[in-house]
C-alpha positions as CSV (number, residue, x, y, z in Angstrom):
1,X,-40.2,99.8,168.4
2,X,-40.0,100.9,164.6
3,X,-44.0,100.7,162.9
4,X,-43.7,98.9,159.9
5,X,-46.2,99.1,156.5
6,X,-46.8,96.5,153.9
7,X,-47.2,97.5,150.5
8,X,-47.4,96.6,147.1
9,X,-50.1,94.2,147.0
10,X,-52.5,92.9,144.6
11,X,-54.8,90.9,142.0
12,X,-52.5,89.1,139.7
13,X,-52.6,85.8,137.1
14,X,-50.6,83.2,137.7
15,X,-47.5,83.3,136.1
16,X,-47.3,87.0,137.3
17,X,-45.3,89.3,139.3
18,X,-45.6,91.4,142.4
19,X,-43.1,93.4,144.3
20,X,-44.0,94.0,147.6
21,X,-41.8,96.8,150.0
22,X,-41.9,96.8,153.7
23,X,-41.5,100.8,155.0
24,X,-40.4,101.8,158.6
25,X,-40.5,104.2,160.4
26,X,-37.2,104.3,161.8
27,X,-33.8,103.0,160.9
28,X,-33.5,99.2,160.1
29,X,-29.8,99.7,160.3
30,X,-29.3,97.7,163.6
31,X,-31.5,94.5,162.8
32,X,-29.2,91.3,162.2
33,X,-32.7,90.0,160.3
34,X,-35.6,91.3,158.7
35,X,-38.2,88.6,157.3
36,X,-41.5,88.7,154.6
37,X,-44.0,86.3,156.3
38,X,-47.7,85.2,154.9
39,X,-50.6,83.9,156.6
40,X,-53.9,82.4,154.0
41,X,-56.8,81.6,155.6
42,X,-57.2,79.0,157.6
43,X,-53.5,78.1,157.8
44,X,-50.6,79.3,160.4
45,X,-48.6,82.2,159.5
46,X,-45.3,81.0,158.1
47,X,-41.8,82.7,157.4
48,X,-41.2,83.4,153.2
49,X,-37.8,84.9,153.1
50,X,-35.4,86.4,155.5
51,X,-32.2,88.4,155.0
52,X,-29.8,89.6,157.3
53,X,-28.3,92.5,157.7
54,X,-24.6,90.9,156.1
55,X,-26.8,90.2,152.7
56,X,-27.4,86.3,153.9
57,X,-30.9,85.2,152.4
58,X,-33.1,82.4,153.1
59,X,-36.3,81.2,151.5
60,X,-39.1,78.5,152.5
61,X,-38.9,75.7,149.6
62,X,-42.1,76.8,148.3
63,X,-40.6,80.2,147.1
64,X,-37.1,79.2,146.0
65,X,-36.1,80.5,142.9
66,X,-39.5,82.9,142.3
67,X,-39.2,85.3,145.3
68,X,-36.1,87.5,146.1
69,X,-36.1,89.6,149.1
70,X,-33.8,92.7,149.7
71,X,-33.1,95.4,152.2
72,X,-31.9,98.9,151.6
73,X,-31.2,100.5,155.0
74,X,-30.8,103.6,153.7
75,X,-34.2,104.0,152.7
76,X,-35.5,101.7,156.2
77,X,-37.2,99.4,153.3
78,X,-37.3,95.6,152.7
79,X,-38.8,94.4,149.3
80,X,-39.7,90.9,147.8
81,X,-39.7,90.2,144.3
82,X,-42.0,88.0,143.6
83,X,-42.4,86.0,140.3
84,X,-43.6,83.0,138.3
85,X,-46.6,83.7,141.2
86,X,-48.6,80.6,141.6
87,X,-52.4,81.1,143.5
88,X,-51.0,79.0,146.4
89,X,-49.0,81.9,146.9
90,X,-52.2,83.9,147.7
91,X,-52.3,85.2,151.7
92,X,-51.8,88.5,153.6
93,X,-48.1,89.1,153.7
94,X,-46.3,90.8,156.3
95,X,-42.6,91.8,157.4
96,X,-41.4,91.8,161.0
97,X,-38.2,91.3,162.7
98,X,-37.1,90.0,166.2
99,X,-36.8,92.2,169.2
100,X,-35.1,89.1,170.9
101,X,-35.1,85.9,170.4
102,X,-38.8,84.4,169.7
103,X,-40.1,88.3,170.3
104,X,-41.1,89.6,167.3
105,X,-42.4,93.3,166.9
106,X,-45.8,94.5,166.4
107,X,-47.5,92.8,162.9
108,X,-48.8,95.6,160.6
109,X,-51.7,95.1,159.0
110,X,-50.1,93.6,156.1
111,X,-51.0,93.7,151.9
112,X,-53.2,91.2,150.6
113,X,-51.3,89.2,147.4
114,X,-54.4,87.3,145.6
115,X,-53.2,85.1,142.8
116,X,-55.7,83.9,140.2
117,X,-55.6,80.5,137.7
């Protein structure tokens, strides 16, 4: 399965922005759906933004409007553009995509976003 590398993470002030890229090492051509997730402490890991291999986005509620997430298959990269940051948004953030249905592939080790007041 293609390895994939979180990057682009950091100490920022709220009201900040971060772009965070997602490397692979192999072509992301052939996934429908590639996806930024986050996990904080102490809390379930949840799904951030998703976009599909048409263009389609989708965001969780908490990140509409501040994030933007993209894909360039020619480079095997996914990115998310994230402003207005807010320290709620502060959590290990990881991309992944579905090998089937409910199968994801192996979770990197992710890039810490920490968001101060």
């Amino acid at each position: 399965q293609v390895q994939l590398v979180e990057s682009g993470g950091g100490l920022v002030q709220a009201g900040g922005s971060l772009r965070l890229s997602c490397a692979a090492s192999g072509s992301i051509f052939s996934i429908n759906v590639m996806g930024w997730y986050r996990q904080a402490p102490g809390k379930q890991r949840e799904l951030v933004a998703s976009i599909s291999s048409g263009g389609t986005t989708d965001y969780a509620d908490s990140v509409k409007g501040r994030f933007t997430i993209s894909r360039d298959n020619a480079r095997n990269t996914v990115y998310l553009q994230m402003n207005s940051l807010e320290p709620e948004d502060t959590a290990v953030y990881y991309c992944n995509y579905q090998r089937y249905r409910n199968v994801f592939a192996r979770w990197g080790q992710g890039t810490q976003v920490t968001v101060s007041s």
